[in-house]
C-alpha positions in Angstrom: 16.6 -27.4 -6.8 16.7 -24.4 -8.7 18.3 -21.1 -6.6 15.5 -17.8 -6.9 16.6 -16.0 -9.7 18.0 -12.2 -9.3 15.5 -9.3 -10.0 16.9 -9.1 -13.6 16.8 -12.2 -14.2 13.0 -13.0 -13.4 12.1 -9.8 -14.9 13.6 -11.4 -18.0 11.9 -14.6 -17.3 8.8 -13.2 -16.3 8.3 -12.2 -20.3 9.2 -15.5 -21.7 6.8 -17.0 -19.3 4.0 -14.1 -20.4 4.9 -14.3 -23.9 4.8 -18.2 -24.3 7.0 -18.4 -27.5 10.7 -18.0 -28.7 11.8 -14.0 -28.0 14.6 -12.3 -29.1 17.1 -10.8 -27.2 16.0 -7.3 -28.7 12.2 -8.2 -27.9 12.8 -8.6 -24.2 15.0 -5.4 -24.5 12.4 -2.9 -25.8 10.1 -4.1 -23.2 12.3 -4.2 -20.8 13.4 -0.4 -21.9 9.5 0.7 -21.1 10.5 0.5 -17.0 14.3 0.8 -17.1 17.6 1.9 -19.2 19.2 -1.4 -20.2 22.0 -2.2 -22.7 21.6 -4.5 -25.7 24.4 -7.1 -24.3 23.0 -7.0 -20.5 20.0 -8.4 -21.8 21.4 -10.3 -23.9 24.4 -11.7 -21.2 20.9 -12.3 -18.7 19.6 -14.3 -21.5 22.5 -16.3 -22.5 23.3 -17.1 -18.1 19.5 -18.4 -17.9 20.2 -20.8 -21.1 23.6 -21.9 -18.9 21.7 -22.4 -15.9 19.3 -24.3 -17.6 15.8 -22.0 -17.6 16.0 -21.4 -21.0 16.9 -23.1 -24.8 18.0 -21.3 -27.4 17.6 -21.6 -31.1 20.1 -19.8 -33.7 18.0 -17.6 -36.0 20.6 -16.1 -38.7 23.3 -14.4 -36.2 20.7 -14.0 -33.3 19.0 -16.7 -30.9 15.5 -17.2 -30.2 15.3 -18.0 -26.3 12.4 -20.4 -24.8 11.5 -21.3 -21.9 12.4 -24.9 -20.5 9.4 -25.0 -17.9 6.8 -22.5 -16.8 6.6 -19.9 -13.5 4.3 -22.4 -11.7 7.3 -25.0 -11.5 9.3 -22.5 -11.0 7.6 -21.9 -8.1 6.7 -24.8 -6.6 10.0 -25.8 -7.0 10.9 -22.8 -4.4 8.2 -23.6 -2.3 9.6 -27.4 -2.3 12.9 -26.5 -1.6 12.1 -24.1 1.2 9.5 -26.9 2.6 12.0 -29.8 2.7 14.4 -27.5 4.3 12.0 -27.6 7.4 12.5 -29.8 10.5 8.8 -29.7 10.7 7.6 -30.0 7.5 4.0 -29.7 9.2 4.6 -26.8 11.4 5.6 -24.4 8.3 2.9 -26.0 6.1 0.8 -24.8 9.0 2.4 -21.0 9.4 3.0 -20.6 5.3 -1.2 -21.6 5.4 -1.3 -18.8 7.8 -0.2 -16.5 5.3 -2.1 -16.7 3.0 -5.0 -14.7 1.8 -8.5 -15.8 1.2 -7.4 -15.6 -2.4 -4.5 -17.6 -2.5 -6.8 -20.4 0.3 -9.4 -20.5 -2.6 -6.2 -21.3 -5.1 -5.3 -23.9 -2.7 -8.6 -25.3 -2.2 -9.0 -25.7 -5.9 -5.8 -27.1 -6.5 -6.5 -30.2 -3.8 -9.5 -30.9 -5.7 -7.4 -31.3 -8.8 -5.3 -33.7 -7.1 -7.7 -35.6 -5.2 -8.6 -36.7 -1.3 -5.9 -36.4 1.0 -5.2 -39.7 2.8 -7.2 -40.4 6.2 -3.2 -41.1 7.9 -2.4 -37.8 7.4 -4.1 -36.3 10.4 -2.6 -38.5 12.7 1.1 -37.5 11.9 0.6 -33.9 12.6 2.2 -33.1 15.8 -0.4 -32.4 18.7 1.3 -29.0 18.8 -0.1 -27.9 15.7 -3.6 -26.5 15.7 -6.0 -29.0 13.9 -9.3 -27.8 12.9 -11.9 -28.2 14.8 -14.5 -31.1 13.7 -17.6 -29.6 15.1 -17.1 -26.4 12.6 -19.3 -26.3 9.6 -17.3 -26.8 6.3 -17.9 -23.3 4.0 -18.0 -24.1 0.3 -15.2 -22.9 -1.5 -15.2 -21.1 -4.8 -13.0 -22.3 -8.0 -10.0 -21.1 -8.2 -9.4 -18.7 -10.8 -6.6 -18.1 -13.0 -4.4 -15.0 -12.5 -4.9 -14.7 -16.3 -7.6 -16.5 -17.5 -6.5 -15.8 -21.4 -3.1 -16.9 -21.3 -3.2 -20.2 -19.2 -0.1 -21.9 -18.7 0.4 -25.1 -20.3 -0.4 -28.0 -18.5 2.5 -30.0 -19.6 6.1 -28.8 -19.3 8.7 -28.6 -22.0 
């Protein structure tokens, strides 16, 4: 399970991930430098602790690296949602309050996403704990809208690395 990155380092990651390619240490820096003052060699020690802990591989290029990613932000994130899940000792009560949550935006992504992975089994019902409010069955079903990519020009690929 991977631990949630610090604020530098996702801010790091978070332009591998946009940028979908090899970067250079002094690529991430002069974007980073747009927000914040930053050395050369802090971006360049964030970089070369994400390639130790695994996030990223590196490639020499002459006496530099070229750093990629190893997966995308959506595993990253369903990994932390995973983790956080199966820390639960009722798995169904905190799917129930994260659902809560959510807005109608992020209830659309989920509706989507279910269709992309098909029917939910008829035995799941019945496991859920009486104390958890089901929905009821005399309520008319609203059509749901596609869900919609944050960026629809730069999808993620589907397949990780």
């Amino acid at each position: 399970m991977p631990r949630p990155l610090g604020e530098l380092e996702d801010s790091v990651m978070t332009r591998v991930w946009k940028w979908n390619r090899p970067v250079t240490v002094r690529e991430v820096l002069e974007d980073l430098q747009q927000e914040r003052s930053i050395a050369y060699t802090t971006v360049m020690t964030v970089l070369d602790n994400l390639h130790q802990k695994g996030w990223v591989r590196r490639e020499a290029e002459g006496r530099a690296y070229r750093y990629e990613a190893v997966s995308t932000r959506a595993a990253y994130a369903a990994a932390l949602m995973n983790e956080a899940w199966s820390q639960s000792d009722n798995p169904a009560a905190a799917l129930v309050a994260f659902f809560g949550m959510m807005s109608a935006e992020q209830r659309e992504a989920l509706s989507g996403a279910m269709r992309i992975v098909g029917p939910v089994s008829q035995a799941i019902p019945e496991a859920i704990p009486e104390a958890i409010p089901q929905a009821d069955p005399q309520e008319t079903p609203q059509e749901t809208p596609q869900a919609v990519p944050e960026n629809p020009g730069a999808a993620e690929p589907e397949v990780e690395r």
